[in-house]
PASEBA-1860 file (N, C-alpha, C; in nm, 3 decimals):
! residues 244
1> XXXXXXXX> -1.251/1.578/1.376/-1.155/1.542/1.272/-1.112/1.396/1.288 ~ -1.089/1.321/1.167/-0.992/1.151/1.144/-0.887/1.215/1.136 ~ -0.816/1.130/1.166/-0.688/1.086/1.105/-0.699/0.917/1.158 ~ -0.656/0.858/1.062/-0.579/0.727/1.038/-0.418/0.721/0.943 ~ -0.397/0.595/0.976/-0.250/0.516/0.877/-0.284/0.373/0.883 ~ -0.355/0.363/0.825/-0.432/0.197/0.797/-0.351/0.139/0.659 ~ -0.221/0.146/0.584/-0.215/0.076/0.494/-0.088/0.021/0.553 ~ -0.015/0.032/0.592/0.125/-0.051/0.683/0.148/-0.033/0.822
9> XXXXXXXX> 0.113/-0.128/0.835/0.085/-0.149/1.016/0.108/-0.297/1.100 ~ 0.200/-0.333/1.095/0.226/-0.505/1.196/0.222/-0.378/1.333 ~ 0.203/-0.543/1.413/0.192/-0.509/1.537/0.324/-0.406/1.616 ~ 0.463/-0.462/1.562/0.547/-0.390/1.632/0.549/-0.235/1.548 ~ 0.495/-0.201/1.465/0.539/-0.044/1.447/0.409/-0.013/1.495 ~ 0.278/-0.009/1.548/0.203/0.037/1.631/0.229/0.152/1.713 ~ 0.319/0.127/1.799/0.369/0.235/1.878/0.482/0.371/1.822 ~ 0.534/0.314/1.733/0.625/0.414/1.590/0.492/0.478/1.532
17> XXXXXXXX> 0.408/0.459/1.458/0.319/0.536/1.388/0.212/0.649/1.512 ~ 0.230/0.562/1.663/0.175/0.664/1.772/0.211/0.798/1.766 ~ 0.356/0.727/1.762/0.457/0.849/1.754/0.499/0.981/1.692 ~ 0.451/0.905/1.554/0.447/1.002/1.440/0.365/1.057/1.404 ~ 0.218/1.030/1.428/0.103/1.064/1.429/0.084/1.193/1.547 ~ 0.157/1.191/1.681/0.146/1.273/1.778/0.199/1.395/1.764 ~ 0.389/1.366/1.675/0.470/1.503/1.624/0.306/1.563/1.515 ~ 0.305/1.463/1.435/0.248/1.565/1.320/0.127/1.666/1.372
25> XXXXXXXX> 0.040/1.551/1.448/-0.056/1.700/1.487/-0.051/1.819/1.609 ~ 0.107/1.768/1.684/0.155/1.862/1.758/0.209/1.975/1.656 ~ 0.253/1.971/1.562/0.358/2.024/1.469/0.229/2.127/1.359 ~ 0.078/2.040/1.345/0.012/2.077/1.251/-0.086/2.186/1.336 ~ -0.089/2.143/1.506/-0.175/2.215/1.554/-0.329/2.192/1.582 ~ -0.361/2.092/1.537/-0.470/2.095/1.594/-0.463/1.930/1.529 ~ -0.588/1.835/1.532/-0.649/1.716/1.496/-0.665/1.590/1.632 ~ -0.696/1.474/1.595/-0.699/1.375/1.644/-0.611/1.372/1.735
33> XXXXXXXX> -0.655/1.334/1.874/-0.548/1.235/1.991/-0.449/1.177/1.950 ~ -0.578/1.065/1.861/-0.552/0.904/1.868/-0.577/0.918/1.729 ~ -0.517/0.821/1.658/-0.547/0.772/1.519/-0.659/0.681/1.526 ~ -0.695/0.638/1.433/-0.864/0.584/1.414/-0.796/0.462/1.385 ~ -0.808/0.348/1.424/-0.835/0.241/1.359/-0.894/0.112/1.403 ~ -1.000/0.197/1.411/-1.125/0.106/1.392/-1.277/0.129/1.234 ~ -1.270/0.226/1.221/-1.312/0.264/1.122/-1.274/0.170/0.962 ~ -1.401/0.159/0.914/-1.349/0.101/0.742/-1.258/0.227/0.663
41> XXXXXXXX> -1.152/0.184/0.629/-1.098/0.293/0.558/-1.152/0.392/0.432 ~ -1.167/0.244/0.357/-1.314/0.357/0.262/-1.415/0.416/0.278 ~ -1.437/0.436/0.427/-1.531/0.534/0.459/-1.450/0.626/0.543 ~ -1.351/0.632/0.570/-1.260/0.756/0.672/-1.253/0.843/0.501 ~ -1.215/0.785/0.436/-1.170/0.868/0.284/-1.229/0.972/0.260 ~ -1.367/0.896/0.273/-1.468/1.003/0.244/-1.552/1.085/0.330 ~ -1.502/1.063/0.452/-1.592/1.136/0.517/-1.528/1.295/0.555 ~ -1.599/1.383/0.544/-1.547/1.521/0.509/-1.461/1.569/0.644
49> XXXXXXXX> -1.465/1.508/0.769/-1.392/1.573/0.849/-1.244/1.456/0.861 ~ -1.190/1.477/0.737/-1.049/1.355/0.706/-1.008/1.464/0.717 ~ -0.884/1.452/0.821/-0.754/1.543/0.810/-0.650/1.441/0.762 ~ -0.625/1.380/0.815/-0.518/1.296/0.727/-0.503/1.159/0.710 ~ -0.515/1.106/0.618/-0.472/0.926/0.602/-0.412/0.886/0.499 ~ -0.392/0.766/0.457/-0.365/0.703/0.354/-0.414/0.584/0.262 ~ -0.404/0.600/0.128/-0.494/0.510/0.064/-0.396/0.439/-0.017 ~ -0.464/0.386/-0.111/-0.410/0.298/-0.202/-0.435/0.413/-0.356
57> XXXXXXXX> -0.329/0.341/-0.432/-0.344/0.447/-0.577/-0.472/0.404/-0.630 ~ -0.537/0.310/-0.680/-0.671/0.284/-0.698/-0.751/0.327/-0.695 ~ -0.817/0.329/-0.518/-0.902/0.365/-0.476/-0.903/0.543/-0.565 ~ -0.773/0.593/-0.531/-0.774/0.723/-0.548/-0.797/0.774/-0.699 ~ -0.720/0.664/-0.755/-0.762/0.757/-0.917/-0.885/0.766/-0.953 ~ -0.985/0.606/-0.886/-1.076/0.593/-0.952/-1.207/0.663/-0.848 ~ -1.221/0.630/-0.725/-1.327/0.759/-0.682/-1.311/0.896/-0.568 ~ -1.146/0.852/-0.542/-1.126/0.975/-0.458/-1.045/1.148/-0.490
65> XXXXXXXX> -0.998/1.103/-0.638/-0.933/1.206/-0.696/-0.993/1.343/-0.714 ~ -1.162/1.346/-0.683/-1.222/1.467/-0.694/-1.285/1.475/-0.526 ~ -1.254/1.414/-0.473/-1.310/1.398/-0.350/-1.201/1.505/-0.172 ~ -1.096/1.435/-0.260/-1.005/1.441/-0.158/-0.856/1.505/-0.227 ~ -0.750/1.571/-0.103/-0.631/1.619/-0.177/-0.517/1.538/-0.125 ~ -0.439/1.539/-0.242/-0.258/1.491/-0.196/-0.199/1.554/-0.115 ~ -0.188/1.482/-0.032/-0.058/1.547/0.085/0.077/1.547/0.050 ~ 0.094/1.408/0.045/0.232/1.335/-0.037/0.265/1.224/0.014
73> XXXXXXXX> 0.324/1.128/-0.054/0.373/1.013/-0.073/0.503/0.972/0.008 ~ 0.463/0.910/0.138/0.662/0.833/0.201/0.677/0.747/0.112 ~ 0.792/0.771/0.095/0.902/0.701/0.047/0.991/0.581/0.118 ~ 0.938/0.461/0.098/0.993/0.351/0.195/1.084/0.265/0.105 ~ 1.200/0.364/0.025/1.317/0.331/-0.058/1.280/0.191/-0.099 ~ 1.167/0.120/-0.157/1.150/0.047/-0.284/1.269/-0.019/-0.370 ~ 1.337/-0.117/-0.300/1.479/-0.125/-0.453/1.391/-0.179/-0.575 ~ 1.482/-0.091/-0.700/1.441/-0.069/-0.825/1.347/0.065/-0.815
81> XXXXXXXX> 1.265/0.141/-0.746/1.180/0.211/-0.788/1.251/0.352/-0.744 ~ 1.168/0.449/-0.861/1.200/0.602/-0.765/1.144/0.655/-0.660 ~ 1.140/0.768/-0.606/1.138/0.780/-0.468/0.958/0.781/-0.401 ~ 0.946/0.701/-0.343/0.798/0.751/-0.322/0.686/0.651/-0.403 ~ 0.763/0.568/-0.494/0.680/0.446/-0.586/0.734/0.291/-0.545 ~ 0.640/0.231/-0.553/0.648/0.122/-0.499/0.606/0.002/-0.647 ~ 0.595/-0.118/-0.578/0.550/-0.233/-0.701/0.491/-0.382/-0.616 ~ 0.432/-0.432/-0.749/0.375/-0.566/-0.660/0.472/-0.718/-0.708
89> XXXXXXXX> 0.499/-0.768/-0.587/0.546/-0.897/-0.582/0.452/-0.980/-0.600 ~ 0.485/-1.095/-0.713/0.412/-1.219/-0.710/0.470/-1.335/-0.674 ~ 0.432/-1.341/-0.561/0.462/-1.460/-0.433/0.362/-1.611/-0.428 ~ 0.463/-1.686/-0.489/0.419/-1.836/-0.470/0.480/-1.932/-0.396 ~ 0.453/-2.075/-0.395/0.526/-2.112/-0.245/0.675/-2.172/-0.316 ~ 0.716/-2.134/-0.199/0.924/-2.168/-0.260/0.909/-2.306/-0.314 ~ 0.856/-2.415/-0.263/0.810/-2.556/-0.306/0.748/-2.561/-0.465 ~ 0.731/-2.466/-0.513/0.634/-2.445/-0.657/0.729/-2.513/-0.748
97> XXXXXXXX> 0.721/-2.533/-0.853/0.832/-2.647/-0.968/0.832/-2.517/-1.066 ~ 0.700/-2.448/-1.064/0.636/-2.347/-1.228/0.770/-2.233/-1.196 ~ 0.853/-2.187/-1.266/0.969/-2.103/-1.269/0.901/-1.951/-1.319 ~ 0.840/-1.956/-1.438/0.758/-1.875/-1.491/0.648/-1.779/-1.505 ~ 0.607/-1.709/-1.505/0.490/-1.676/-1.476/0.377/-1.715/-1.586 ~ 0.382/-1.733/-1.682/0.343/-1.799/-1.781/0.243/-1.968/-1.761 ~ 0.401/-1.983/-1.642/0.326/-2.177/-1.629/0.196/-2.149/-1.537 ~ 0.187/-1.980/-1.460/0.069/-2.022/-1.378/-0.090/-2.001/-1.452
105> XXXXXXXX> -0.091/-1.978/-1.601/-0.174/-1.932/-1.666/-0.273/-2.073/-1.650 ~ -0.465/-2.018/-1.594/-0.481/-2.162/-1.545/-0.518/-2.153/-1.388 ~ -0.416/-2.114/-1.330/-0.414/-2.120/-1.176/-0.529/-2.003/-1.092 ~ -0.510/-2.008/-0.971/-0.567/-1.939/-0.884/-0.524/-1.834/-0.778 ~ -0.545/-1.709/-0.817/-0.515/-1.600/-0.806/-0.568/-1.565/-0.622 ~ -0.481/-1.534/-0.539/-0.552/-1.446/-0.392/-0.555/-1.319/-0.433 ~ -0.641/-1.237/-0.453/-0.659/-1.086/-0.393/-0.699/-1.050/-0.267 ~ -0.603/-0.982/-0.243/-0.706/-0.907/-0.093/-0.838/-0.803/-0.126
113> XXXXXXXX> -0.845/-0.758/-0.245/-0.942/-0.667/-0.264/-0.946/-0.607/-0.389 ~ -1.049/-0.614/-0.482/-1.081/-0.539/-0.628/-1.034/-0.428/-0.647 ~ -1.023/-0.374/-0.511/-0.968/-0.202/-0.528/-0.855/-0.174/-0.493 ~ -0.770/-0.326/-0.481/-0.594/-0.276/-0.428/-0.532/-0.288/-0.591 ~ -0.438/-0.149/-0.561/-0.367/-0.136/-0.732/-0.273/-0.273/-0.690 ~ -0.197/-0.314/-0.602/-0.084/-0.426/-0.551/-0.111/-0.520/-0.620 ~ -0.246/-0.569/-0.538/-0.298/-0.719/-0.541/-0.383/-0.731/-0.649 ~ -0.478/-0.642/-0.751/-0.501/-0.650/-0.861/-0.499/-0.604/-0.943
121> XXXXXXXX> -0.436/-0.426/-0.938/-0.466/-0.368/-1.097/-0.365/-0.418/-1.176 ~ -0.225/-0.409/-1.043/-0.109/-0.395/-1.110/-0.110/-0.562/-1.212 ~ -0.134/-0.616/-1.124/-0.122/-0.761/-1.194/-0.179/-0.787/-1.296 ~ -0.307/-0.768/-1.298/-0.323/-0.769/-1.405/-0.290/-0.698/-1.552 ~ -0.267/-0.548/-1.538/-0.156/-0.473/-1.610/-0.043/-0.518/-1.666 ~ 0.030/-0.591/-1.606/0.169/-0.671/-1.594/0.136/-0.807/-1.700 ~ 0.049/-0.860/-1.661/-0.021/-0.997/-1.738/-0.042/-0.920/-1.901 ~ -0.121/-0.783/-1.891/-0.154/-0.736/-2.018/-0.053/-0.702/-2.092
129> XXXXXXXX> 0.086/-0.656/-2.023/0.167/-0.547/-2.067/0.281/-0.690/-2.134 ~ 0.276/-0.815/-2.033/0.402/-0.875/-2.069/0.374/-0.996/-2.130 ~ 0.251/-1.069/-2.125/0.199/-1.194/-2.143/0.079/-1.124/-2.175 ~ 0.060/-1.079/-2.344/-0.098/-1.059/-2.380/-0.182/-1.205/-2.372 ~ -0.312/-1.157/-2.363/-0.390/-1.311/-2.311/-0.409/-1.361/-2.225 ~ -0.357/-1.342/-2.127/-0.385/-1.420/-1.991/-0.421/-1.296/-1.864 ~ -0.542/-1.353/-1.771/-0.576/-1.297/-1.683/-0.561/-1.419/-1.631 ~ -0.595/-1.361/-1.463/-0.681/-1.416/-1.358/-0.783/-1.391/-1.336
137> XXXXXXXX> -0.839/-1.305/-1.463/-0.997/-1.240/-1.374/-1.118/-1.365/-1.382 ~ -1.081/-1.523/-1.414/-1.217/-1.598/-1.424/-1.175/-1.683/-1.293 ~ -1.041/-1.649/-1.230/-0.979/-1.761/-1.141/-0.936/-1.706/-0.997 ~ -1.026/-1.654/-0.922/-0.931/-1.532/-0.809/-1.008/-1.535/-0.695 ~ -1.017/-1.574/-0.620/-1.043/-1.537/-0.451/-1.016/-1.439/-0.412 ~ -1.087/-1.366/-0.331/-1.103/-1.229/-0.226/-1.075/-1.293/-0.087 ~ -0.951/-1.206/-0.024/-0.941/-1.260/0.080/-0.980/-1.169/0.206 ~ -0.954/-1.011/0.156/-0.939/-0.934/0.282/-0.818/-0.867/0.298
145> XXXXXXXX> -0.704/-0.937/0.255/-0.600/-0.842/0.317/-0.483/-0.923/0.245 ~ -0.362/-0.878/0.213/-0.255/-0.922/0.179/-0.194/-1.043/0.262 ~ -0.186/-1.023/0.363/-0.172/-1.122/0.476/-0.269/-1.262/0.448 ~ -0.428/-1.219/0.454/-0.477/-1.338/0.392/-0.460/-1.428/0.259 ~ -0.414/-1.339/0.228/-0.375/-1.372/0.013/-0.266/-1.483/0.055 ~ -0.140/-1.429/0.150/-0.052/-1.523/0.170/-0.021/-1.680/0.223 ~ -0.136/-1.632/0.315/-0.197/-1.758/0.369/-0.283/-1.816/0.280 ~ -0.366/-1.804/0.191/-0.404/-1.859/0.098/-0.310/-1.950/0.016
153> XXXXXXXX> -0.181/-1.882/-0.025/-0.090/-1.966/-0.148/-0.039/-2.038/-0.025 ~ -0.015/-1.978/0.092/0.057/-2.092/0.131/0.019/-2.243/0.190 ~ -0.133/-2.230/0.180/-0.214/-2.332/0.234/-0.255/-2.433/0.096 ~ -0.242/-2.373/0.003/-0.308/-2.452/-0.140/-0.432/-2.348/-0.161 ~ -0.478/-2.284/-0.135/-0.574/-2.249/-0.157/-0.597/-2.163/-0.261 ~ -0.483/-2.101/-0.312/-0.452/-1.999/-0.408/-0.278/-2.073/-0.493 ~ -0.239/-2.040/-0.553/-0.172/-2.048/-0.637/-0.043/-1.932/-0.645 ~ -0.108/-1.799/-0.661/-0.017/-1.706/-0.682/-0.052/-1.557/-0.619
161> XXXXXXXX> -0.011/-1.418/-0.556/-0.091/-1.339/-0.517/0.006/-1.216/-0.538 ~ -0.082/-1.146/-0.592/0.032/-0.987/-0.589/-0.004/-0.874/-0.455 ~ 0.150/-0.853/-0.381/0.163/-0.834/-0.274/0.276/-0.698/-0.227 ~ 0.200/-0.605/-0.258/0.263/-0.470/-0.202/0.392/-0.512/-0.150 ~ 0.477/-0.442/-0.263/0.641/-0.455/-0.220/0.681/-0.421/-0.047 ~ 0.624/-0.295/0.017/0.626/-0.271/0.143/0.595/-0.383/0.225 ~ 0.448/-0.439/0.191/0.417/-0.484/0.274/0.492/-0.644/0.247 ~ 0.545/-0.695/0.173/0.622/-0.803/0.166/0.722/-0.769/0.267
169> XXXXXXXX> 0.820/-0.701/0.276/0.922/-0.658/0.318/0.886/-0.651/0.509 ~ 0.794/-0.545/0.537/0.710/-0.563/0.665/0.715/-0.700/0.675 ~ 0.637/-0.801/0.648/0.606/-0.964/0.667/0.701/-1.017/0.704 ~ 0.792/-0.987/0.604/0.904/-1.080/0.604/0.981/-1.072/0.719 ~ 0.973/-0.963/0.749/1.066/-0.871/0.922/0.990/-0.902/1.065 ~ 0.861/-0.899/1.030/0.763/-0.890/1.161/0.684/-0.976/1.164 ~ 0.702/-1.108/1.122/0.653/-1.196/1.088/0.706/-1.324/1.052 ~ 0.626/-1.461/1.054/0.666/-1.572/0.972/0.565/-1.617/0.847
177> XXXXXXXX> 0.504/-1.514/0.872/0.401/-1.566/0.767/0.442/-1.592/0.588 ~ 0.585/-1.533/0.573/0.630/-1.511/0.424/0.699/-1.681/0.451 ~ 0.706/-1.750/0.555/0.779/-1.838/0.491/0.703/-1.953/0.399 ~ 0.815/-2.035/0.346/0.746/-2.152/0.278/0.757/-2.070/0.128 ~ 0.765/-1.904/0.153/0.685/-1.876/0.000/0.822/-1.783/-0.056 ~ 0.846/-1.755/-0.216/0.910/-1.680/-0.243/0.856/-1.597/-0.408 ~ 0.983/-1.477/-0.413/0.874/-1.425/-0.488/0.903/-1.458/-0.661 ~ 0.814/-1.429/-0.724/0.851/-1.499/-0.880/0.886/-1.380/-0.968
185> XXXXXXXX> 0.837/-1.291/-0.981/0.831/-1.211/-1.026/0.781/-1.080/-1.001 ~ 0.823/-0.954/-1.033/0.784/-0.835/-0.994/0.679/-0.733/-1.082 ~ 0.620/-0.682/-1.074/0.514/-0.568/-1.132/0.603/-0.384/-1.157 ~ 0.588/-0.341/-1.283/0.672/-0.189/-1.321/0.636/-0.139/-1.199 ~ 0.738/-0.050/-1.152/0.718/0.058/-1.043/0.557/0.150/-1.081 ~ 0.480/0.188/-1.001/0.377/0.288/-0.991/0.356/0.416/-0.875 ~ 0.352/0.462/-0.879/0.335/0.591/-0.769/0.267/0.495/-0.587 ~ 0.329/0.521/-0.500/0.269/0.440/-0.398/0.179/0.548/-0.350
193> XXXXXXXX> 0.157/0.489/-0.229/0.034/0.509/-0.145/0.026/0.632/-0.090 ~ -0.028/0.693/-0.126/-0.031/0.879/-0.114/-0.099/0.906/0.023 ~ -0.013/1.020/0.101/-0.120/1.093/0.206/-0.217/1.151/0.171 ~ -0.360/1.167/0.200/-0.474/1.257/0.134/-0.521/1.318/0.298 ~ -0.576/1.440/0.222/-0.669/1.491/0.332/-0.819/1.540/0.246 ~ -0.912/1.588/0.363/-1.003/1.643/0.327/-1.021/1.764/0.203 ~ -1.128/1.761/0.180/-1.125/1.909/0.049/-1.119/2.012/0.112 ~ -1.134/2.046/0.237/-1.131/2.190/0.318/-1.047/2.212/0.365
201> XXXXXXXX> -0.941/2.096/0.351/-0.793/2.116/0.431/-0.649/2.182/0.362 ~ -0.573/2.211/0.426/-0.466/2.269/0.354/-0.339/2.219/0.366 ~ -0.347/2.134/0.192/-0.231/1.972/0.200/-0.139/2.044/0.231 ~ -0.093/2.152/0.166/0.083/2.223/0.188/0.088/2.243/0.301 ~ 0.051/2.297/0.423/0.075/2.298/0.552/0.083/2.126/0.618 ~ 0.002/2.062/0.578/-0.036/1.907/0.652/0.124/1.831/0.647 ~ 0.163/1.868/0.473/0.275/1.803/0.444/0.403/1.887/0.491 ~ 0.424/2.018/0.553/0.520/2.058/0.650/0.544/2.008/0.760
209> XXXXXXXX> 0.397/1.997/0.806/0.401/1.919/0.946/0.427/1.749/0.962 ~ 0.412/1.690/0.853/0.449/1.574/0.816/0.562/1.538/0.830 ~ 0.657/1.630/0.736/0.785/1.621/0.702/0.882/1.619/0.855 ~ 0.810/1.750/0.876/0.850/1.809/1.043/0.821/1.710/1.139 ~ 0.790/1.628/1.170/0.717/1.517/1.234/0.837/1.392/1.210 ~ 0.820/1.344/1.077/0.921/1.252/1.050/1.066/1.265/1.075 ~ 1.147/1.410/1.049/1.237/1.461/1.071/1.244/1.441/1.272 ~ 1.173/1.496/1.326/1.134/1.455/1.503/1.175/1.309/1.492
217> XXXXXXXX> 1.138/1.202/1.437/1.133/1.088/1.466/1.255/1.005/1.512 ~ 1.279/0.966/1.607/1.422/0.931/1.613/1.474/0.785/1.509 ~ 1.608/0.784/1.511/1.625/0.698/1.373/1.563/0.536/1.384 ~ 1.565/0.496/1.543/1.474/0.389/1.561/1.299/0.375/1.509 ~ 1.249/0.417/1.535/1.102/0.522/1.473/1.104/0.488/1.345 ~ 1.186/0.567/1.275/1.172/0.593/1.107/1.261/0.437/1.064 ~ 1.328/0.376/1.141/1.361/0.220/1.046/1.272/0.150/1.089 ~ 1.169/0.127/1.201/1.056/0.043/1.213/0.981/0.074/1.108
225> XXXXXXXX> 0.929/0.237/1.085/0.845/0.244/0.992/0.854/0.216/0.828 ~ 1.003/0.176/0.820/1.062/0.194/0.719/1.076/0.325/0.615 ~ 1.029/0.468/0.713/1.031/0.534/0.634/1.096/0.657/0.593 ~ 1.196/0.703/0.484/1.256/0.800/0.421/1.230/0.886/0.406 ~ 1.170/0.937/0.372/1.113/1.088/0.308/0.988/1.089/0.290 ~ 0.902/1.202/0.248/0.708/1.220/0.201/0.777/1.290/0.097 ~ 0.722/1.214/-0.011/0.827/1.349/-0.149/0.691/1.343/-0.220 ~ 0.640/1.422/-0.308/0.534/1.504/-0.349/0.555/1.419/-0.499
233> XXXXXXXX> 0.471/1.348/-0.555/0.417/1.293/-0.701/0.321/1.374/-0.742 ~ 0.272/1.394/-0.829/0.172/1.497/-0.885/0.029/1.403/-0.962 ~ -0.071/1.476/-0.931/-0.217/1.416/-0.905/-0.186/1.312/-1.077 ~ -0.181/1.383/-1.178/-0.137/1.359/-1.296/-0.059/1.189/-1.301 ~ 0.018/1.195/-1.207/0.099/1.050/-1.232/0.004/0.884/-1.149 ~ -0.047/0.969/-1.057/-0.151/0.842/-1.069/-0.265/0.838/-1.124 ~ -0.285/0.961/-1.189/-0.411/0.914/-1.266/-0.380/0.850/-1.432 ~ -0.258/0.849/-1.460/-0.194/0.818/-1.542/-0.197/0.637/-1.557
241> XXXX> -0.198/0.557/-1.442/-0.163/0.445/-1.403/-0.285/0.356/-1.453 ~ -0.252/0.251/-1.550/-0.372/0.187/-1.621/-0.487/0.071/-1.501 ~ -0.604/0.109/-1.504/-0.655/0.026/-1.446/-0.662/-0.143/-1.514 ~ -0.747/-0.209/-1.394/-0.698/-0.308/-1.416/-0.803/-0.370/-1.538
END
């Protein structure tokens, strides 16, 4: 059996997600030691002995929704969003003059990846939904990772980058890498980053032991991880969520 938690991870909650990872499969009864992370995540997704990880809404609507099941969604209290949904920040450098999002029409976009809803569906959605006409899709660098996106705007190399509300928040705490930069504007709330398991597995038990696990966690634990609750969204609401 996998298990991983490859989508929010700085160095200091390392040992918090040990933690929580150890209640749950003490609590679930059987799985992994150790969490995986060394593995490409889009291949833990799919590989049939996944007991538990986490993805991005993306990935999931578009090839894991028949593949794999919902566990449920933590809730890392998002201000502005409901419980369990998150949104993308568009972070340019505090030094920028452009106030607008409008003035960056033109500019150069960081993604960390084609398949993050954060860093590109949402944005571009947002561009469609609020400013018809304008993409980034002729103007955009691939970086790898949100972290790289940042370092991108903040070097010149990029312009503007949409950046998982969590993981802004993470950066900004466990890190210096957010400085120099601030954010311009925000992306509509969307369903965040869902627990999935395998098709042979049984999410309603996974997500008792989850819950049961987090509840174990002492309150130091759960404010590193930043996390509140696993509250249950229904398959329906992210497949609902417009691609990019």
């Amino acid at each position: 059996m996998i298990a991983s938690l490859p989508m929010y991870e700085t160095a200091p909650m390392r040992a918090a997600n040990d933690r929580w990872w150890t209640a749950i499969q003490t609590t679930f009864g059987l799985g992994p030691q150790f969490l995986d992370r060394e593995s490409d995540p889009h291949e833990t997704w799919v590989d049939p002995d996944l007991l538990l990880s986490q993805t991005c809404g993306l990935p999931y609507r578009t090839t894991l929704r028949d593949v794999v099941q919902l566990v449920g969604t933590p809730d890392y209290a998002v201000e502005g969003c409901p419980p369990g949904y998150y949104r993308s920040n568009l972070i340019v450098r505090a030094n920028d003059p452009r106030q607008a999002l409008t003035d960056f029409n033109g500019s150069t976009l960081a993604r960390n990846d084609p398949r993050s809803q954060s860093g590109w569906a949402a944005v571009e959605t947002h561009l469609r939904t609020v400013h018809a006409g304008f993409s980034f899709a002729s103007q955009v660098i691939d970086t790898g990772s949100h972290l790289n996106s940042l370092r991108a705007v903040c070097s010149g190399q990029a312009d503007i980058a949409g950046i998982d509300a969590v993981t802004w928040s993470l950066l900004m705490r466990d890190t210096q890498d957010t400085q120099g930069l601030r954010v311009l504007a925000s992306t509509a709330p969307t369903p965040g980053l869902p627990l999935i398991t395998g098709a042979t597995q049984d999410p309603a038990a996974l997500l008792r032991a989850v819950r049961l696990a987090l509840a174990e966690l002492s309150d130091e634990d759960r404010k590193c991880l930043m996390l509140h609750d696993v509250v249950s969204i229904p398959r329906a609401a992210y497949c609902a969520v417009p691609d990019a």
